[in-house]
C-alpha positions in Angstrom: -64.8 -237.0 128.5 -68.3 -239.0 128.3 -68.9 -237.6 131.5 -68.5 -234.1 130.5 -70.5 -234.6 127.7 -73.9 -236.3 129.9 -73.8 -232.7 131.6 -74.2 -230.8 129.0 -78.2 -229.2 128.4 -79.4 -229.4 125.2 -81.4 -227.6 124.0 -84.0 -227.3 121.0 -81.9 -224.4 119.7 -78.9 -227.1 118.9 -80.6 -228.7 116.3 -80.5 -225.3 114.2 -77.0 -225.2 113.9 -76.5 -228.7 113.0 -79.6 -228.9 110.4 -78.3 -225.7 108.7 -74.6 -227.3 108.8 -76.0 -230.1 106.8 -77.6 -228.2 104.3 -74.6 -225.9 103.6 -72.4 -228.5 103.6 -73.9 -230.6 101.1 -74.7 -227.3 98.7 -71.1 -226.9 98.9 -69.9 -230.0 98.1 -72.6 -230.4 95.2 -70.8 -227.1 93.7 -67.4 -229.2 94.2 -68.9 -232.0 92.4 -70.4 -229.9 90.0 -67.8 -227.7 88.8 -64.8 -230.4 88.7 -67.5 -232.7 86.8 -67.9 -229.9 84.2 -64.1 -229.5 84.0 -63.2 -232.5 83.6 -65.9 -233.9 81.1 -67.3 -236.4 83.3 -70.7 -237.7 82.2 -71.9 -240.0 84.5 -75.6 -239.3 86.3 -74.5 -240.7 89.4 -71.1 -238.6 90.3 -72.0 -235.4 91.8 -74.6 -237.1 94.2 -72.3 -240.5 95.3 -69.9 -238.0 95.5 -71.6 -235.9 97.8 -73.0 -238.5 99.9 -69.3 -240.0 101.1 -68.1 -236.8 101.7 -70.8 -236.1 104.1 -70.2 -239.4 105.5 -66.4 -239.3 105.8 -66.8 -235.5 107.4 -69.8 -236.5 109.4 -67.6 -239.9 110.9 -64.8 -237.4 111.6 -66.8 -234.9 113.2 -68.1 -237.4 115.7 -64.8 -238.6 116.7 -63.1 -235.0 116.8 -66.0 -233.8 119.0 -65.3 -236.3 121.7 -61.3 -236.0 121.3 -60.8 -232.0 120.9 -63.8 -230.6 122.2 -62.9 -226.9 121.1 -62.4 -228.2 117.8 -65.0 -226.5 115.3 -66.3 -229.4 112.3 -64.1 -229.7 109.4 -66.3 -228.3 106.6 -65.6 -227.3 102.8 -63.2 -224.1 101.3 -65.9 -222.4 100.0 -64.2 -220.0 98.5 -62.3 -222.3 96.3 -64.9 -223.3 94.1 -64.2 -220.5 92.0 -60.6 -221.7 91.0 -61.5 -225.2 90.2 -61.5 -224.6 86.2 -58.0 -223.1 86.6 -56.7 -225.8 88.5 -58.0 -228.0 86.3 -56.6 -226.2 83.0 -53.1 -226.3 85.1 -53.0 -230.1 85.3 -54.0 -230.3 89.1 -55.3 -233.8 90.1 -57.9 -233.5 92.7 -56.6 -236.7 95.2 -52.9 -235.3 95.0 -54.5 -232.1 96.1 -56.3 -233.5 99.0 -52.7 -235.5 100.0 -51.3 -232.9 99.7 -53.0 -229.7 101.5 -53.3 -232.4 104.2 -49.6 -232.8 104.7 -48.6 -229.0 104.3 -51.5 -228.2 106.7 -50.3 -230.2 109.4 -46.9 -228.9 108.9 -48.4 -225.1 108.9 -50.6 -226.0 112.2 -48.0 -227.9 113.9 -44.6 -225.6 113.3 -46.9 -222.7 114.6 -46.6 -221.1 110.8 -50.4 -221.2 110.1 -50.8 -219.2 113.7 -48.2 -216.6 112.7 -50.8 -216.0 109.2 -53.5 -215.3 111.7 -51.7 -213.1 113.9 -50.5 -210.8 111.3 -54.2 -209.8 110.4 -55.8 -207.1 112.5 -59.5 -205.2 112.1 -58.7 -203.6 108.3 -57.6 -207.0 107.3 -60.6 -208.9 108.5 -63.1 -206.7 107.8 -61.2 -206.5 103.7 -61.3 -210.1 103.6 -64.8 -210.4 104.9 -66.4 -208.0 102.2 -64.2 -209.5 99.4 -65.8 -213.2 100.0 -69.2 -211.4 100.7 -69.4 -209.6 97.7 -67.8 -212.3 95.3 -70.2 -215.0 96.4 -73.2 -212.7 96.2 -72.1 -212.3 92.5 -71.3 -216.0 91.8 -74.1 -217.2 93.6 -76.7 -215.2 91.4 -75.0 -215.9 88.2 -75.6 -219.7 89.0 -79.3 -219.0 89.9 -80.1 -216.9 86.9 -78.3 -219.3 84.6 -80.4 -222.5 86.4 -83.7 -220.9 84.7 -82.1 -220.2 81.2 -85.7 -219.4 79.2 -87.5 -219.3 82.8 -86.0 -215.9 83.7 -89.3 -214.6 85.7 -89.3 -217.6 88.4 -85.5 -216.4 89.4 -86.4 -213.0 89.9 -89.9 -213.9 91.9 -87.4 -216.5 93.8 -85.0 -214.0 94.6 -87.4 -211.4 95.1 -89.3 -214.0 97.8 -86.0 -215.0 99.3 -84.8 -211.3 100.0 -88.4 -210.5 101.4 -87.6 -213.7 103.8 -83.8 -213.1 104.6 -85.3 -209.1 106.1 -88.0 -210.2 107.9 -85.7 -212.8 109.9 -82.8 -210.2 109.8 -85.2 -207.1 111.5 -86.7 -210.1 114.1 -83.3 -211.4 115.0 -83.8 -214.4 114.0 -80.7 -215.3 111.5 -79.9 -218.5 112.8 -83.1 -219.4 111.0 -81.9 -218.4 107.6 -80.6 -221.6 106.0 -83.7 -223.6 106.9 -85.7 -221.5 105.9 -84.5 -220.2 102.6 -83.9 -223.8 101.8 -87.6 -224.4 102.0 -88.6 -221.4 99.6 -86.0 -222.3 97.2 -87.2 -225.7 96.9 -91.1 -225.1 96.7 -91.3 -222.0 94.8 -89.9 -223.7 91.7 -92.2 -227.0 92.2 -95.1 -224.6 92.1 -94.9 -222.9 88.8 -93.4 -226.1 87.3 -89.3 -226.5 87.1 -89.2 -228.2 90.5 -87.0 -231.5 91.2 -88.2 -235.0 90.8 -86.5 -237.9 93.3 -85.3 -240.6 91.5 -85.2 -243.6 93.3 -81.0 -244.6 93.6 -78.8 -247.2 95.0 -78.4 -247.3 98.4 -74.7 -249.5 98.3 -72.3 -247.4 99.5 -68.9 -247.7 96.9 -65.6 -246.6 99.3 -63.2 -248.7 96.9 -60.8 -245.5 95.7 -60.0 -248.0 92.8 -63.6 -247.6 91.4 -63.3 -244.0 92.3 -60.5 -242.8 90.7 -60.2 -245.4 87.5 -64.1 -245.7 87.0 -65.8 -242.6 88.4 -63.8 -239.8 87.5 -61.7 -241.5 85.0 -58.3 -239.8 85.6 -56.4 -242.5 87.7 -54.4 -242.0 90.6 -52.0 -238.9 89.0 -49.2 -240.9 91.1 -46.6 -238.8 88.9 -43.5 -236.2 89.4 -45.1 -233.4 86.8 -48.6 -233.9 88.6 -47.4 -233.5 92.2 -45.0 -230.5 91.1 -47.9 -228.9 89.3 -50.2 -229.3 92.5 -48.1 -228.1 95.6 -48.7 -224.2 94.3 -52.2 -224.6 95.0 -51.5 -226.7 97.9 -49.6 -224.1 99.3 -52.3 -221.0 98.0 -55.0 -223.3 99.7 -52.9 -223.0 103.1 -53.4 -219.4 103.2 -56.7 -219.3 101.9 -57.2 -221.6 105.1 -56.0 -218.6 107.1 -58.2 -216.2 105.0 -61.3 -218.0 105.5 -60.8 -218.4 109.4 -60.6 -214.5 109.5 -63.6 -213.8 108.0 -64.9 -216.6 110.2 -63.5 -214.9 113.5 -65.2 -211.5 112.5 -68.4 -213.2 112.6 -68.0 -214.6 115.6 -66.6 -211.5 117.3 -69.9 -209.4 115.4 -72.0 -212.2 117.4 -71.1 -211.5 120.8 -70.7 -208.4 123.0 -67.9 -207.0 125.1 -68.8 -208.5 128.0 -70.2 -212.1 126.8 -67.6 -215.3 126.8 -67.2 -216.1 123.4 -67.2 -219.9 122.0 -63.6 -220.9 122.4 -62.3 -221.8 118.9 -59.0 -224.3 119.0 -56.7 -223.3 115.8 -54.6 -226.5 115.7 -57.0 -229.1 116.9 -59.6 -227.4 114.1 -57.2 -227.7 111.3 -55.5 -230.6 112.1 -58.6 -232.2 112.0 -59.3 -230.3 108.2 -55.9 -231.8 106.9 -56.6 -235.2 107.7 -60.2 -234.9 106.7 -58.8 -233.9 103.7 -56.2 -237.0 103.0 -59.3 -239.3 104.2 -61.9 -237.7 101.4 -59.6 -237.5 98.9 -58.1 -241.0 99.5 -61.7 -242.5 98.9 -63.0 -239.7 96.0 -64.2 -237.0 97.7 -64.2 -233.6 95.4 -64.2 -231.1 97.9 -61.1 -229.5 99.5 -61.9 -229.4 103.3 -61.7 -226.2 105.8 -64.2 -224.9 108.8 -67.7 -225.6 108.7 -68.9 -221.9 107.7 -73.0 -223.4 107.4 -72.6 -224.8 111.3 -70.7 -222.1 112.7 -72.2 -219.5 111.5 -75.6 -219.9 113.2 -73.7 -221.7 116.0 -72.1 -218.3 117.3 -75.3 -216.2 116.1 -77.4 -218.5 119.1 -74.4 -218.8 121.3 -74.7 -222.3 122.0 -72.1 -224.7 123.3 -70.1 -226.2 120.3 -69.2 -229.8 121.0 -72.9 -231.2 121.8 -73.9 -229.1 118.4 -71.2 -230.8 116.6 -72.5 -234.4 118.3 -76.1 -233.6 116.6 -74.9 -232.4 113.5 -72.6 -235.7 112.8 -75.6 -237.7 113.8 -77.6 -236.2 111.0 -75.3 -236.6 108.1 -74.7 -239.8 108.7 -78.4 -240.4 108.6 -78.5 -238.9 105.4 -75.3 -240.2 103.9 -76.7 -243.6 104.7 -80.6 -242.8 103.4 -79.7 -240.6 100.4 -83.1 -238.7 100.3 -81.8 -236.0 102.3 -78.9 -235.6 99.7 -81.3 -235.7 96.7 -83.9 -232.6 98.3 -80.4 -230.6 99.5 -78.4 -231.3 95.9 -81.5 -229.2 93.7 -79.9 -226.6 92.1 -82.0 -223.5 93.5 -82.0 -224.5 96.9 -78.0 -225.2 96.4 -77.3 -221.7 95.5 -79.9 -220.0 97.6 -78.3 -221.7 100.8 -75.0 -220.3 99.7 -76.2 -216.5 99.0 -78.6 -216.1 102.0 -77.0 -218.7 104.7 -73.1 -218.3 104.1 -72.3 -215.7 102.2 -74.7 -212.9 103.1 -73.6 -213.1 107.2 -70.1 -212.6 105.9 -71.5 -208.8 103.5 -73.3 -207.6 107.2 -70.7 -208.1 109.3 -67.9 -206.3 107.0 -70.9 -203.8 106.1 -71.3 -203.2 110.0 -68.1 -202.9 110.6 -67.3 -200.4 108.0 -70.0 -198.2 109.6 -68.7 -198.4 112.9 -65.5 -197.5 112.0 -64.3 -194.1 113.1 -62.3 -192.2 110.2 -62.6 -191.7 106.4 -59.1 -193.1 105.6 -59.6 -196.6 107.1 -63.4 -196.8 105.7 -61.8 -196.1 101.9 -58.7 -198.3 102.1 -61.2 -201.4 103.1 -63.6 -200.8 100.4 -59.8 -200.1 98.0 -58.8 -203.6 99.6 -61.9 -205.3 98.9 -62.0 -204.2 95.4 -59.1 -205.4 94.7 -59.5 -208.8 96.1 -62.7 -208.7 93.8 -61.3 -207.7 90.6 -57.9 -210.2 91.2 -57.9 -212.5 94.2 -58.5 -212.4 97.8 -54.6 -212.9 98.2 -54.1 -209.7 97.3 -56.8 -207.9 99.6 -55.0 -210.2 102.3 -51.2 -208.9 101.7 -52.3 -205.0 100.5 -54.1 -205.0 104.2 -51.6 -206.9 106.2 -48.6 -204.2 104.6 -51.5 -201.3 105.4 -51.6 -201.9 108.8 -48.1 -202.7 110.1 -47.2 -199.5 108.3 -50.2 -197.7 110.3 -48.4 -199.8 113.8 -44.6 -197.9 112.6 
């Protein structure tokens, strides 16, 4: 396996996908830390970042090892899309570590008894290209409601940030250059603000790394263990909604991959079970030592990964290298955690791929009908959840195979 892995080329190209992978995936594990810190009324300063930084250490650790063991195995990263029910769950009693325990167990079950392939298979071109737009759109709506609510009385520097950052995202977009975007936009969403006067100060922090899950739990975010019938009852629901939203969220993945390469080109192998077995245990790990997040694919790596076509496992290799580095230095984490450049990363590197590709494919689509009932699917996933865009399509089209 180490010998396989000395005759692999690397190439300056194979930095990009592992410096934007780092960037994503601490903006989405700040909004993790964020929102269930909000929630749940916890007040210390130092949460969201510790929290941040051993989650990007545990996933980092995890990554390294998985790239040498499964090397189609893509990076267990963070369920974006989740974010958004975090103040439900909360309201509903959920406990985030009997979460993590939890989608971890179920998910191996799902992968393993071949249930979690089944969920993929039943989704064709309407369904993928549905779920696709409903995550697009969605995220392009949360993601500027937590920009423009950043600036409160400072309205005008979001609009010349977004205006800037749109201005950037075409240019790189009409020179084929997209694997570019989450570097980039991360560098205009952090020094825009710092030039007219609301940017972010680095304060120095400390630098001992706390994995005790007693401190975690009791001290940090105050709620205990939840090691209790009701809780656990009150959990598997979500557990079980998280499993499918697993399945959801490798679609919309899978079109962008498929958007990325032509007819004729080999694709990037993608391994279902060794990828999300390595998410469920990922997710009983972070969640045993405090981790907010609820785990999935990397979206921020392999998104630019399959836009440059690059081989995965000597990507992956870079990428775990660099968030350990900044796991372990914490500078990295502070710069990547600022609000603006959190959100902008999210709109312009993750979610916007995710509105072109569904976009693209609606316009390539030959016929009327099947143009209308993905834009009917889509609203609907929109307006109630993206479980319902996923069964309305998946109904829609084995009625179209009869």
């Amino acid at each position: 396996m180490i010998n396989k892995m000395k005759n692999i080329d690397i190439s300056y190209k194979d930095f990009i996908p592992a410096l934007s992978g780092l960037i994503g995936k601490i903006a989405l594990v700040t909004s993790f830390a964020l929102v269930w810190a909000q929630e749940l009324s916890i007040t210390n300063p130092d949460f969201v970042l510790e929290n941040v930084r051993i989650e990007i250490l545990i996933g980092s650790i995890i990554t390294l090892i998985a790239s040498f063991l499964y090397p189609n195995a893509a990076p267990a990263g963070t369920l974006a899309p989740l974010v958004v029910l975090i103040p439900v769950m909360s309201a509903f009693g959920v406990h985030p570590l009997i979460l993590g325990i939890t989608v971890g167990v179920l998910g191996i079950l799902a992968v393993r008894s071949g249930l979690f392939k089944y969920l993929l298979d039943l989704s064709g071109f309407t369904c993928k290209t549905s779920i696709t737009l409903t995550f697009g759109i969605s995220g392009v709506w949360m993601s500027i409601q937590k920009l423009y609510a950043f600036f409160d009385e400072k309205k005008h520097v979001f609009w010349i940030l977004t205006v800037v950052l749109i201005i950037v995202y075409l240019i790189l977009f009409y020179f084929k250059k997209n694997w570019l975007v989450i570097p980039v936009i991360s560098i205009f969403a952090f020094i825009i603000p710092e030039l007219v006067g609301t940017g972010y100060m680095i304060i120095p922090v400390n630098l001992n790394l706390n994995l005790n899950p007693f401190y975690w739990w009791n001290d940090m975010w105050g709620i205990g263990f939840g090691l209790n019938g009701v809780t656990i009852l009150k959990t598997i629901p979500f557990a079980l909604f998280i499993i499918l939203l697993w399945a959801i969220d490798t679609l919309s993945i899978q079109a962008i991959r498929e958007g990325s390469y032509g007819n004729k080109e080999k694709e990037e192998q993608l391994d279902i079970v060794q990828s999300f077995t390595s998410v469920a245990v990922r997710n009983m790990i972070g969640a045993f030592f405090g981790g907010a997040q609820t785990g999935s694919l990397w979206r921020s790596f392999l998104i630019p990964l399959y836009m440059i076509k690059r081989p995965m496992r000597i990507c992956a290799v870079i990428l775990s290298v660099f968030g350990i580095i900044a796991s372990l230095t914490m500078i990295p984490i502070q710069i990547m955690s600022y609000t603006p450049l959190v959100w902008s990363v999210l709109l312009f590197g993750i979610i916007m791929p995710f509105t072109v590709i569904a976009l693209t494919n609606i316009k390539n689509t030959k016929g009327l009908r099947i143009k209308l009932f993905i834009l009917l699917f889509s609203a609907l996933g929109i307006a109630v959840s993206p479980i319902i865009t996923w069964i309305a399509s998946v109904i829609y089209e084995k009625l179209e195979t009869n």
